[in-house]
Backbone as a chain_set.jsonl record, in Angstrom:
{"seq": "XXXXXXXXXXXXXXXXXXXXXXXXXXXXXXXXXXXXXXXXXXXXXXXXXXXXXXXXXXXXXXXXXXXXXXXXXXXXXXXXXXXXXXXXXXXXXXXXXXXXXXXXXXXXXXXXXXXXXXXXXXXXXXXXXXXXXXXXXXXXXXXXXXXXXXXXXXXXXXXXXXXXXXXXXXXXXXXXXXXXXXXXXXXXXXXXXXXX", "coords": {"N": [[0.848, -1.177, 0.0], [0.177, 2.08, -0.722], [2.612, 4.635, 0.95], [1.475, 7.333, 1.497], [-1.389, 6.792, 1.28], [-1.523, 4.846, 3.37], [-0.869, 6.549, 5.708], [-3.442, 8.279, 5.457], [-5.047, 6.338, 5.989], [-4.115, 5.878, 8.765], [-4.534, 8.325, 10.222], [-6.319, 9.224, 9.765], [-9.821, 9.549, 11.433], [-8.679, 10.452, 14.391], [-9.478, 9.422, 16.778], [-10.183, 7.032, 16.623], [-8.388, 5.596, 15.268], [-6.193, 3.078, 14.031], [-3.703, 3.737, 14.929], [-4.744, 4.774, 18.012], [-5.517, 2.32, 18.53], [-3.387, 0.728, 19.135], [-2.197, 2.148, 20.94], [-4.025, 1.312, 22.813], [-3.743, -1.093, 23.315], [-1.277, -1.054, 24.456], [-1.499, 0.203, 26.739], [-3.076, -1.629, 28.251], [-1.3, -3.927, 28.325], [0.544, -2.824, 29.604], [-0.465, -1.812, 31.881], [-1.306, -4.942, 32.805], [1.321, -5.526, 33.957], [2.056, -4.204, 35.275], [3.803, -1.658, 34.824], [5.545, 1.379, 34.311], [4.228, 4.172, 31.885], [4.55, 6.655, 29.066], [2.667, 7.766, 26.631], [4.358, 9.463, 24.144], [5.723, 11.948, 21.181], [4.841, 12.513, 18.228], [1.98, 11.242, 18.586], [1.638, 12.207, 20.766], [1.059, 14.959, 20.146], [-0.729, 14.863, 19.11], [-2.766, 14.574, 20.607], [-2.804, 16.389, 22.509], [-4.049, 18.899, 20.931], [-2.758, 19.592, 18.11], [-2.387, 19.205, 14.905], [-1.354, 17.102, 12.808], [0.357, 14.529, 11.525], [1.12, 11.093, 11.976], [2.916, 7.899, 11.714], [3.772, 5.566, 13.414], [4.297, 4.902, 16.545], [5.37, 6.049, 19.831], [6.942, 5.576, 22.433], [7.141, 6.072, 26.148], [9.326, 4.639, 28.752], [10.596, 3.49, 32.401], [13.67, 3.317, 32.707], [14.458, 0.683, 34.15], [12.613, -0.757, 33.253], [13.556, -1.945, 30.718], [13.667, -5.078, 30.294], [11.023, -5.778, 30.99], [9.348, -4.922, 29.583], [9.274, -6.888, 27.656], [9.165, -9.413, 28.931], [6.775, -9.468, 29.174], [5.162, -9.152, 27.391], [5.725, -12.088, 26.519], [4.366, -13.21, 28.147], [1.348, -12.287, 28.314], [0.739, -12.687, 25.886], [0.187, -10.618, 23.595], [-0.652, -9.034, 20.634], [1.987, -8.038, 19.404], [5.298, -7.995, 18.14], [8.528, -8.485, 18.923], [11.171, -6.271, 18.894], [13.696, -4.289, 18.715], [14.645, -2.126, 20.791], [12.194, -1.74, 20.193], [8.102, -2.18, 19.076], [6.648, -4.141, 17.003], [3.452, -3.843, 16.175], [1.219, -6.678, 14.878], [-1.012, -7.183, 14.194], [-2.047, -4.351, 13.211], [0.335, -3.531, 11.648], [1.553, -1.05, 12.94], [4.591, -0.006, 13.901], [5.964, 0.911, 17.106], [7.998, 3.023, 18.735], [10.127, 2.767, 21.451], [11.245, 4.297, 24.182], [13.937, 5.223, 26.871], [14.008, 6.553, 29.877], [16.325, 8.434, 31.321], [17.983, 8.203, 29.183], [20.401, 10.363, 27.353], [20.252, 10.967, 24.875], [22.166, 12.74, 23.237], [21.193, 14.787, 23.836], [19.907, 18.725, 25.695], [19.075, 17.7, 27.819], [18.26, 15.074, 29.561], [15.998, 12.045, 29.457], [13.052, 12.061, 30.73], [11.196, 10.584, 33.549], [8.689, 8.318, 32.583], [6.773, 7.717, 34.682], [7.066, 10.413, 35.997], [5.861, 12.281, 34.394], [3.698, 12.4, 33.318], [-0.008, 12.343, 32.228], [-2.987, 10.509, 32.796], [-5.045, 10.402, 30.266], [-8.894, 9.462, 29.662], [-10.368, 9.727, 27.225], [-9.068, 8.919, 25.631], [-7.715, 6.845, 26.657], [-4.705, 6.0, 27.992], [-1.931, 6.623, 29.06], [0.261, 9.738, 28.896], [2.652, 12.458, 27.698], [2.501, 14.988, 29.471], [1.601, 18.824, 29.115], [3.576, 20.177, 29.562], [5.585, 19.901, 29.613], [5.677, 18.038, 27.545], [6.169, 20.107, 25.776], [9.057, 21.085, 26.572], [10.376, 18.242, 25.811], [10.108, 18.059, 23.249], [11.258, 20.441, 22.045], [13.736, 20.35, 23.103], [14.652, 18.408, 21.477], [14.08, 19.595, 18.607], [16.416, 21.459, 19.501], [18.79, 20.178, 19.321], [18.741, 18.75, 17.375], [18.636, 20.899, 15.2], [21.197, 21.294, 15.885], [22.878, 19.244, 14.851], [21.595, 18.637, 12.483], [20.352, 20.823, 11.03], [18.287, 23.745, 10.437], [16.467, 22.55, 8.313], [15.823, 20.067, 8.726], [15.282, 20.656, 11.24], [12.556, 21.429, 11.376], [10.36, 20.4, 11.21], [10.147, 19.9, 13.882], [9.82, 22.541, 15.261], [7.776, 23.199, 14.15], [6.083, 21.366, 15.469], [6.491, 22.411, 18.047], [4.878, 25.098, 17.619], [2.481, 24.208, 16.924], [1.427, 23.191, 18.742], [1.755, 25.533, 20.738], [0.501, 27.475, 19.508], [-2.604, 26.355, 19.459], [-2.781, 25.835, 21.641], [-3.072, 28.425, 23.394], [-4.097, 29.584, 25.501], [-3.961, 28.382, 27.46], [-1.248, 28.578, 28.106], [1.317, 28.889, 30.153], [3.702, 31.194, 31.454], [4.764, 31.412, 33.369], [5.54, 28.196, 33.755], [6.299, 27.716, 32.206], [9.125, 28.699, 33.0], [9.66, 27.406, 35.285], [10.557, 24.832, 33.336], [13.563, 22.758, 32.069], [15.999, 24.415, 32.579], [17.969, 24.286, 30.231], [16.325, 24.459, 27.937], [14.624, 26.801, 28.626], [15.366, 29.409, 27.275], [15.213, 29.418, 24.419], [12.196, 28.385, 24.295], [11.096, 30.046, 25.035], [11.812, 32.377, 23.724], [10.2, 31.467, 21.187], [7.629, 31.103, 22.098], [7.308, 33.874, 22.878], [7.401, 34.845, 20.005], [5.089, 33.289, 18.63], [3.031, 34.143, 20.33]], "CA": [[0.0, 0.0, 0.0], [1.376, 3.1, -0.593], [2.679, 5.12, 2.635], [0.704, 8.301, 1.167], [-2.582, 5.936, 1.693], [-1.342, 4.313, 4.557], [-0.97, 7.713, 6.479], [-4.485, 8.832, 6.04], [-6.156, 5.819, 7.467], [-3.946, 6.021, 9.886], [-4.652, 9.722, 10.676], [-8.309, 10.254, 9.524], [-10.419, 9.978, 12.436], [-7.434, 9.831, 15.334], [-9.82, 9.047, 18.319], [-10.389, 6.092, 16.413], [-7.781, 5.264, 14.148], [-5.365, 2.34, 14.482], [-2.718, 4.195, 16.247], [-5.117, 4.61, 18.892], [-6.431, 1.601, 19.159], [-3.063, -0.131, 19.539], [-1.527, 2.692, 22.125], [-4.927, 1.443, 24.245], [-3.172, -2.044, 23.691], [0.087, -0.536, 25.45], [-1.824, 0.669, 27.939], [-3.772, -3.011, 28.579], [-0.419, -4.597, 28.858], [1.627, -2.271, 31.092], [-0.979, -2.406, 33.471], [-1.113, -6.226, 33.227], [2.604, -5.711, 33.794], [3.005, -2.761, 36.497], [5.096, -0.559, 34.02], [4.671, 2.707, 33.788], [4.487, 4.747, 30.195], [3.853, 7.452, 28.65], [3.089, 8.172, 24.838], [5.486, 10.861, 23.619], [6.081, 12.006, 20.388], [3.589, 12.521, 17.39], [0.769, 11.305, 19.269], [1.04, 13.065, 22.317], [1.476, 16.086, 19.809], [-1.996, 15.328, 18.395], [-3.355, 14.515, 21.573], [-2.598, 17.954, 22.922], [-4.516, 19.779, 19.537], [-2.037, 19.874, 17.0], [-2.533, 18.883, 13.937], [0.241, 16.227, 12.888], [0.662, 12.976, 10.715], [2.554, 9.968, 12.503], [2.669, 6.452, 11.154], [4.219, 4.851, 15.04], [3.859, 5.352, 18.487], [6.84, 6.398, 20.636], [6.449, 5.469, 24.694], [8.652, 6.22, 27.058], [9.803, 3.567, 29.768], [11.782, 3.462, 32.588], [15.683, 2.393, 32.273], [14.804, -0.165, 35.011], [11.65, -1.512, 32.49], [13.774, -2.219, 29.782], [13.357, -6.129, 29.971], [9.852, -6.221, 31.74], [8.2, -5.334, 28.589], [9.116, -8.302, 26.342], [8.671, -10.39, 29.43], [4.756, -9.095, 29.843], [4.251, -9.134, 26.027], [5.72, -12.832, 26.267], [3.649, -13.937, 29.213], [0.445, -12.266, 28.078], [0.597, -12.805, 24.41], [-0.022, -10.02, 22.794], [-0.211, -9.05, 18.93], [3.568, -7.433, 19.09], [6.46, -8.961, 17.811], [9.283, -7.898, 20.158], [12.326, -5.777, 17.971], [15.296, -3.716, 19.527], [13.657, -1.469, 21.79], [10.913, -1.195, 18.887], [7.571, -3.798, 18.885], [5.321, -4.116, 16.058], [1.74, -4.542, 15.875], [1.139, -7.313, 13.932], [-2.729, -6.659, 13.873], [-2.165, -3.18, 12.561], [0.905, -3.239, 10.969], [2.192, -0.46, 13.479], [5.612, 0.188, 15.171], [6.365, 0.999, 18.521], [9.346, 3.101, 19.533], [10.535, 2.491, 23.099], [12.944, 5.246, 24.344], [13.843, 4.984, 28.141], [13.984, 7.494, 30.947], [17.708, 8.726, 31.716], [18.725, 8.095, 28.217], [20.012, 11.425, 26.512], [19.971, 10.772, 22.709], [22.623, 13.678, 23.142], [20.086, 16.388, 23.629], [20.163, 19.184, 26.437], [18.018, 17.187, 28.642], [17.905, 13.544, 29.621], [14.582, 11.771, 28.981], [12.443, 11.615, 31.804], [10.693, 8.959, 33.789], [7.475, 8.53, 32.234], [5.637, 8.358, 35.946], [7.066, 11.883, 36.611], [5.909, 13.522, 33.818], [2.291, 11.923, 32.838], [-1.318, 12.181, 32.92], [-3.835, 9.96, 32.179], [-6.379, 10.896, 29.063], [-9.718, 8.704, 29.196], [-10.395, 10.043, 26.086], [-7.588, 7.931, 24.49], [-7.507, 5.521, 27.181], [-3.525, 5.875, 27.802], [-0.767, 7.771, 29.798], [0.365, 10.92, 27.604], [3.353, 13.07, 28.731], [1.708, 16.357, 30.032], [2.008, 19.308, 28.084], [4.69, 21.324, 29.336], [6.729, 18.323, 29.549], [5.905, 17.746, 26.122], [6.849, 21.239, 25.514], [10.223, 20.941, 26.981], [11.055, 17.558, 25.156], [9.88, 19.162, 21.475], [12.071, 21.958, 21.889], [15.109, 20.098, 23.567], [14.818, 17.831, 20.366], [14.903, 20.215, 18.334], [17.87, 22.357, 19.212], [19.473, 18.683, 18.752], [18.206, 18.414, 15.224], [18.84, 22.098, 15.058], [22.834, 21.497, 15.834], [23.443, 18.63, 14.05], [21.069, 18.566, 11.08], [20.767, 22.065, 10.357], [16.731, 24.07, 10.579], [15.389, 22.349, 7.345], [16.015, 18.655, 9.527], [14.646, 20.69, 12.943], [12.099, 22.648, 11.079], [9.141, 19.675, 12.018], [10.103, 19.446, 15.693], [9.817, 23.896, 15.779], [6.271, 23.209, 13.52], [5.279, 20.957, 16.244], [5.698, 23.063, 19.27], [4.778, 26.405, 17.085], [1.208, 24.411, 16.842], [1.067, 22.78, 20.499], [1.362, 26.655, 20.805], [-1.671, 28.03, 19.087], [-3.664, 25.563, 19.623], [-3.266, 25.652, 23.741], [-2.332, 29.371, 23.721], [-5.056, 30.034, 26.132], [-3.411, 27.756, 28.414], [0.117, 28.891, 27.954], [1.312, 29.912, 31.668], [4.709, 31.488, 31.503], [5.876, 30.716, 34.756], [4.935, 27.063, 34.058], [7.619, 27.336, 31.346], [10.189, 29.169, 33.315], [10.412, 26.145, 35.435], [11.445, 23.695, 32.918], [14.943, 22.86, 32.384], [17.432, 25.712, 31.689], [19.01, 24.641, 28.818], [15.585, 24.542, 26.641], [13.923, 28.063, 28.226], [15.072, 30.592, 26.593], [14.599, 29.02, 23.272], [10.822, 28.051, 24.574], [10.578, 31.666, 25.46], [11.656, 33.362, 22.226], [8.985, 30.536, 20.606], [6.606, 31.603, 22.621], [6.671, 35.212, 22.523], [7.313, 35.061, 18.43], [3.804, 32.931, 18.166], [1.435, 34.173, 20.678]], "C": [[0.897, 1.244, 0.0], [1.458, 3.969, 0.295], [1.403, 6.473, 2.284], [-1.059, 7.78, 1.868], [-3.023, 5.886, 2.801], [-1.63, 5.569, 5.996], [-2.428, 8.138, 6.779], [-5.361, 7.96, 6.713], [-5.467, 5.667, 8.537], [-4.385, 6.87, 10.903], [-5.951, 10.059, 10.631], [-9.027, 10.414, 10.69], [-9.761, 9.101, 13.669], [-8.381, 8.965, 16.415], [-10.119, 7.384, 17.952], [-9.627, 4.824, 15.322], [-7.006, 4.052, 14.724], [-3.938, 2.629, 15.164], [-2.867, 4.255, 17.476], [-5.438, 3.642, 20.128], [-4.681, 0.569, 19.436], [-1.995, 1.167, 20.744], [-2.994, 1.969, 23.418], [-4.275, -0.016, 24.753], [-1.948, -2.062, 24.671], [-0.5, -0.735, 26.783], [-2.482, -0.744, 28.689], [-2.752, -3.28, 29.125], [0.358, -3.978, 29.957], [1.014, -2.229, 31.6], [-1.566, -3.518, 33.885], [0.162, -6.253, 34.11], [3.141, -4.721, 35.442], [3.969, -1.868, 35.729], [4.864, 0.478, 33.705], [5.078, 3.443, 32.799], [3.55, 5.87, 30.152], [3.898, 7.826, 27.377], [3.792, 9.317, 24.803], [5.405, 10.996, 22.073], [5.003, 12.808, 19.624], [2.132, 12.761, 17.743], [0.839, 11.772, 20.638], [0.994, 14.752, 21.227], [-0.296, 16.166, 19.393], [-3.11, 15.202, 19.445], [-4.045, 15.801, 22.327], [-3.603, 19.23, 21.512], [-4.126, 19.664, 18.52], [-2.251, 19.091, 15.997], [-1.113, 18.047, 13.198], [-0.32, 14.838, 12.589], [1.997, 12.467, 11.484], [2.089, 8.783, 11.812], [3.334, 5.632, 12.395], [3.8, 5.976, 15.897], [5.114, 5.065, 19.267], [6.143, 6.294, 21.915], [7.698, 5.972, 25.314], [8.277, 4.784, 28.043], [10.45, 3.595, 30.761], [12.664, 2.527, 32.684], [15.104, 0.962, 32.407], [13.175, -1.678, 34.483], [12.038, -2.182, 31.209], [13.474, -3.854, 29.363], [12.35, -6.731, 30.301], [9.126, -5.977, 30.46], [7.681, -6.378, 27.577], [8.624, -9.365, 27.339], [7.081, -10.383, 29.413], [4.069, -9.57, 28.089], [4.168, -10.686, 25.863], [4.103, -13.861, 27.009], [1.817, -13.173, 28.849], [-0.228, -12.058, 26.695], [0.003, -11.78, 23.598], [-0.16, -10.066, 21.198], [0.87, -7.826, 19.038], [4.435, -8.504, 19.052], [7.991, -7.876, 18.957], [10.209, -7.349, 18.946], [13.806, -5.133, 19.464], [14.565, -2.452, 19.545], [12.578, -0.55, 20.583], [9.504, -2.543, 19.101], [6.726, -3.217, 17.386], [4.467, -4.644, 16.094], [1.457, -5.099, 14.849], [-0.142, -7.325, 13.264], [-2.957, -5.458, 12.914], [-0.898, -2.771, 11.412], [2.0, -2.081, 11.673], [3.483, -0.146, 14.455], [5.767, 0.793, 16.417], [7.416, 1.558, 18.82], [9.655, 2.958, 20.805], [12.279, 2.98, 23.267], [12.722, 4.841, 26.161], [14.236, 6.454, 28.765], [15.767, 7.403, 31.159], [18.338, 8.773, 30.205], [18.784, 9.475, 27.621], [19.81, 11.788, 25.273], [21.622, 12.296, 22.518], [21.932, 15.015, 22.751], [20.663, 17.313, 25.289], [19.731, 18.41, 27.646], [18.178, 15.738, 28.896], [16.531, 13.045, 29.115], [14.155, 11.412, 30.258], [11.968, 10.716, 32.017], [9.458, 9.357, 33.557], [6.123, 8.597, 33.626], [6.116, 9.707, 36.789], [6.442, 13.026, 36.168], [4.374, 13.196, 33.12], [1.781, 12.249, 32.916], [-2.446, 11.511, 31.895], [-5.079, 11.097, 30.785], [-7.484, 9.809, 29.225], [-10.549, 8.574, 28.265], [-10.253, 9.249, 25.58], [-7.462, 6.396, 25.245], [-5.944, 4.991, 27.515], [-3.084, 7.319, 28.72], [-0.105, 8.391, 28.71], [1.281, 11.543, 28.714], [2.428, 14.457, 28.789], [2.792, 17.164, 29.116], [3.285, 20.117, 27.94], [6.064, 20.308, 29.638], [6.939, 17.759, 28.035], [6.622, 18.767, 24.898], [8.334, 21.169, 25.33], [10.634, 19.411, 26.351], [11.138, 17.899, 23.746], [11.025, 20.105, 21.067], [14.171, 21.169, 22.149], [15.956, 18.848, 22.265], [15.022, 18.484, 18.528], [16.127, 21.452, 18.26], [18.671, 21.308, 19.074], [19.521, 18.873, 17.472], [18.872, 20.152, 14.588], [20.875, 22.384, 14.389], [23.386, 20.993, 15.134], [22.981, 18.621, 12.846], [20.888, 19.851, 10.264], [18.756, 22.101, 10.785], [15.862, 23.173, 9.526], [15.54, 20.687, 8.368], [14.632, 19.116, 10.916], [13.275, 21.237, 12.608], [10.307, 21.451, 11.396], [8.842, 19.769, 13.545], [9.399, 21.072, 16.019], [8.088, 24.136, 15.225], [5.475, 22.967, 15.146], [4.777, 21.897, 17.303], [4.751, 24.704, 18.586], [2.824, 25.94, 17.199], [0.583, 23.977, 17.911], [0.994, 24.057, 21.071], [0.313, 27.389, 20.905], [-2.59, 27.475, 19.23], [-3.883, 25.152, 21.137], [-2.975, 27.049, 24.06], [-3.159, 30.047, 24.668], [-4.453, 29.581, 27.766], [-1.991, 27.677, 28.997], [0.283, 29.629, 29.3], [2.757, 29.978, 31.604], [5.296, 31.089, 32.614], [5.883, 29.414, 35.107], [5.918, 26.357, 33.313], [9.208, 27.865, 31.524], [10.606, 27.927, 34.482], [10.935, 24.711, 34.857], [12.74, 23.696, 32.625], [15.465, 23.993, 31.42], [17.812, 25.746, 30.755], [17.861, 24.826, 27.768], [14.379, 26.203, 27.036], [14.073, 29.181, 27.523], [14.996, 30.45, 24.955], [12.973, 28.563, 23.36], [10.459, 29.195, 24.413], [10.453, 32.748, 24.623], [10.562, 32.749, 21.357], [7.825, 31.447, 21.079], [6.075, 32.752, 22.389], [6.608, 35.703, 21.142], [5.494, 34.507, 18.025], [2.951, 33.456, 18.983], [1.92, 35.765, 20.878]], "O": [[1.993, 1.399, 0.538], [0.35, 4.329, 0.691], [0.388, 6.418, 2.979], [-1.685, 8.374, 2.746], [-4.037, 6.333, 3.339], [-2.382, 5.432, 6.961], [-2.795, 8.354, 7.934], [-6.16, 8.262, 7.6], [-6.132, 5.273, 9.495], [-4.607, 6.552, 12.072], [-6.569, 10.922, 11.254], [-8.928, 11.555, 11.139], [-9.938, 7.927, 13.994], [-7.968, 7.883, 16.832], [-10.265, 6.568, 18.861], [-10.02, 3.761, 14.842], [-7.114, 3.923, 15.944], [-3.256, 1.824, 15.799], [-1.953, 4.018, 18.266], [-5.564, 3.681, 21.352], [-4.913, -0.474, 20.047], [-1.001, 0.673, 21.276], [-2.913, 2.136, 24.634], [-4.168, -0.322, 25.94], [-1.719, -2.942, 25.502], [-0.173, -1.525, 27.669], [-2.265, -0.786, 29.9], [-2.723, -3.086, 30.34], [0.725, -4.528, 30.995], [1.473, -2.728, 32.627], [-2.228, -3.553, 34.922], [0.104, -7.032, 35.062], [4.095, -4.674, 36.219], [4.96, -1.431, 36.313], [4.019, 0.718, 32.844], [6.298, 3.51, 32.648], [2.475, 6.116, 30.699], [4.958, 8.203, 26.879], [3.628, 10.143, 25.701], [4.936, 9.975, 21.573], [4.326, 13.654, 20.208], [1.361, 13.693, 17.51], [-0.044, 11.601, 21.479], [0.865, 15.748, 21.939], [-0.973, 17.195, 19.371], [-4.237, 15.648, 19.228], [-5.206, 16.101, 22.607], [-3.481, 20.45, 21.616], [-4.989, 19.592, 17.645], [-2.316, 17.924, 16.382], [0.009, 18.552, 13.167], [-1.179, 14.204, 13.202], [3.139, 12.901, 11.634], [0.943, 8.702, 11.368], [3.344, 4.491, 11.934], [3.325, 7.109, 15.961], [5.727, 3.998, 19.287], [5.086, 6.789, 22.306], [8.86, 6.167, 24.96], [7.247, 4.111, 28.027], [11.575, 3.812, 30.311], [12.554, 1.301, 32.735], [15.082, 0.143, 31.488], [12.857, -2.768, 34.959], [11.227, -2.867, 30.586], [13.07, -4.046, 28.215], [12.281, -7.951, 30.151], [8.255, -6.8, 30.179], [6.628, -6.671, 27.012], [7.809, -10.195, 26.935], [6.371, -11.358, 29.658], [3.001, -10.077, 27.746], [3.151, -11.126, 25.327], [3.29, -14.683, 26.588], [0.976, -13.904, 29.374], [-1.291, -11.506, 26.413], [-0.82, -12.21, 22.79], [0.198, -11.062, 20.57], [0.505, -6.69, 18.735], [4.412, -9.573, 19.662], [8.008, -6.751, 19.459], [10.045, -7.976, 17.899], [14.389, -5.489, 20.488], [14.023, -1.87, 18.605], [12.348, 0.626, 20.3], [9.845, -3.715, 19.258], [6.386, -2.098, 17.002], [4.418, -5.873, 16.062], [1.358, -4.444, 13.811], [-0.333, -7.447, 12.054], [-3.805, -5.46, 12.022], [-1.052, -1.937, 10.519], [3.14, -2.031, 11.212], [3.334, -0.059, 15.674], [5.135, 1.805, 16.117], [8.2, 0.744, 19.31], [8.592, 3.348, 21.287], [13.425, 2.648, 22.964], [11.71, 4.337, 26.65], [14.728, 7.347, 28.075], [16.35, 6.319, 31.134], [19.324, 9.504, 30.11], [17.721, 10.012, 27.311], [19.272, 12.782, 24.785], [21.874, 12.612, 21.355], [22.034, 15.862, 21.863], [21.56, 16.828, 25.978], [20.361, 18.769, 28.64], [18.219, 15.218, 27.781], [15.968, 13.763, 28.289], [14.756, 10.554, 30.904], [11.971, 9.8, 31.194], [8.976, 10.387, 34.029], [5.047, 9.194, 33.631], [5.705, 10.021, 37.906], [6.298, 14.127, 36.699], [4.031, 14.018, 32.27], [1.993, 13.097, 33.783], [-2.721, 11.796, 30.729], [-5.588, 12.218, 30.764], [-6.944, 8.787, 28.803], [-11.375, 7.663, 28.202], [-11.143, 8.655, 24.972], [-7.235, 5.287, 24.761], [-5.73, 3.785, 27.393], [-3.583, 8.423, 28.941], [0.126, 7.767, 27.674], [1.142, 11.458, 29.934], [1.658, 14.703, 27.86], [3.884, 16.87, 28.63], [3.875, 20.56, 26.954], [7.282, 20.369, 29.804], [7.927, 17.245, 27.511], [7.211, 18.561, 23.837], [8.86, 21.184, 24.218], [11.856, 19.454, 26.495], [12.215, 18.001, 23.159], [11.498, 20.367, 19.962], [15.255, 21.411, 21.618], [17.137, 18.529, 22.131], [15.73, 18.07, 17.611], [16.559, 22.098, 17.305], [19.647, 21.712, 18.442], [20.447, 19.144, 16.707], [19.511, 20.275, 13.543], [21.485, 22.964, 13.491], [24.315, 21.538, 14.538], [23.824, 18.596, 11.95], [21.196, 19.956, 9.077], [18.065, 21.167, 11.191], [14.664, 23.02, 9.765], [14.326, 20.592, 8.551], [13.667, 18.492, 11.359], [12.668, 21.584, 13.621], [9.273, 21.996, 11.781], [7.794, 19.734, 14.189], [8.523, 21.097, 16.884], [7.322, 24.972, 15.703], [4.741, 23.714, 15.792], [3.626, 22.225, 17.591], [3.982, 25.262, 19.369], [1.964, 26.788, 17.437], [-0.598, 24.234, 18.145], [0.203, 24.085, 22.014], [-0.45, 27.798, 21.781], [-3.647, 28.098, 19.137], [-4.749, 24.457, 21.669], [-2.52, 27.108, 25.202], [-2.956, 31.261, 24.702], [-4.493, 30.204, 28.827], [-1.601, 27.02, 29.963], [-0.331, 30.648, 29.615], [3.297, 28.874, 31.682], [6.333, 30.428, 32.668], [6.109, 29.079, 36.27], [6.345, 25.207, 33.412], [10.163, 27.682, 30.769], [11.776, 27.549, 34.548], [11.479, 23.792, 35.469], [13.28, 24.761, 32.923], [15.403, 24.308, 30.232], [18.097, 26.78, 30.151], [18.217, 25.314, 26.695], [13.596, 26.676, 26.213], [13.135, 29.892, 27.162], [14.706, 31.45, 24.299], [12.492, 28.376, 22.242], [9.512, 29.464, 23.673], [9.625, 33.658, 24.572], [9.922, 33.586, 20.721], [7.27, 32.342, 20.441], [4.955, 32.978, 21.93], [5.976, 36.726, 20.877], [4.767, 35.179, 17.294], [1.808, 33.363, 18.534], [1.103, 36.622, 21.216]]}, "num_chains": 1, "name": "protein.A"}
């Protein structure tokens, strides 16, 4: 099928699309499992308002979960095939990234532990990182992408938060973004005051 295709039934109607329906599978198993997660990425981007095409689902984990998830997927049989810290949904066809907590990818920031920085949606049916957490990883990803790839590489990650922006700018509390970490406020801050 061709990805062009593939994308819009992925994307057409999210609350119900197959991205959804296999992050609710995540969410089944890690709390068969005791593990705590939180979507990141894409879909926490569209979660939050924004308007945004993904074809996977990025979780977070922590460090100390890294081998509890294949054990839970083994022991309660899921439809994922286990990869290198990737699964795929064999039902849907969908991948799975699995980043862990402490790991820095060489960004300003480490990656947090997904039960510090969560909150449930029953919407979605799934743990989602909260927004100014999602803020502060967006941004700390791209001045990464920024350093090494150059703006036309970072120029999705600066879309993203530019529309997690406008589309929560009601909800935008400055002093909510002066406590996240140092190295990504005053690039949050020039964002900020350029879009709203």
């Amino acid at each position: 099928m061709d990805n062009s295709i593939r994308m819009l039934r992925l994307n057409g109607n999210m609350k119900e699309s197959p991205l959804v329906q296999v992050i609710r599978k995540i969410d089944l198993l890690c709390n068969r499992a005791s593990i705590a997660y939180a979507v990141i990425g894409g879909m926490a981007v569209v979660r939050n308002g924004a308007f945004r095409t993904t074809m996977d689902v990025d979780i977070l984990l922590n460090k100390h979960d890294k081998g509890n998830i294949d054990t839970a997927i083994q022991k309660h049989s899921m439809t994922f095939e286990i990869g290198a810290d990737c699964l795929l949904d064999t039902e849907y066809g969908i991948e799975v990234d699995i980043l862990y907590s402490g790991d820095e990818w060489e960004m300003i920031i480490p990656l947090p532990k997904p039960d510090k920085i969560r909150e449930y949606d029953s919407e979605y049916g799934a743990w989602f990182i909260n927004f100014y957490n999602l803020l502060e990883l967006k941004t700390a990803i791209y001045l990464k992408k920024k350093e090494e790839d150059g703006i036309e590489i970072a120029a999705k990650d600066l879309a993203d938060i530019t529309s997690l922006l406008q589309k929560n700018k009601d909800f935008v509390n400055l002093d909510r973004i002066q406590c996240l970490a140092p190295g990504i406020q005053e690039t949050l801050l020039s964002i900020v005051r350029n879009v709203l």
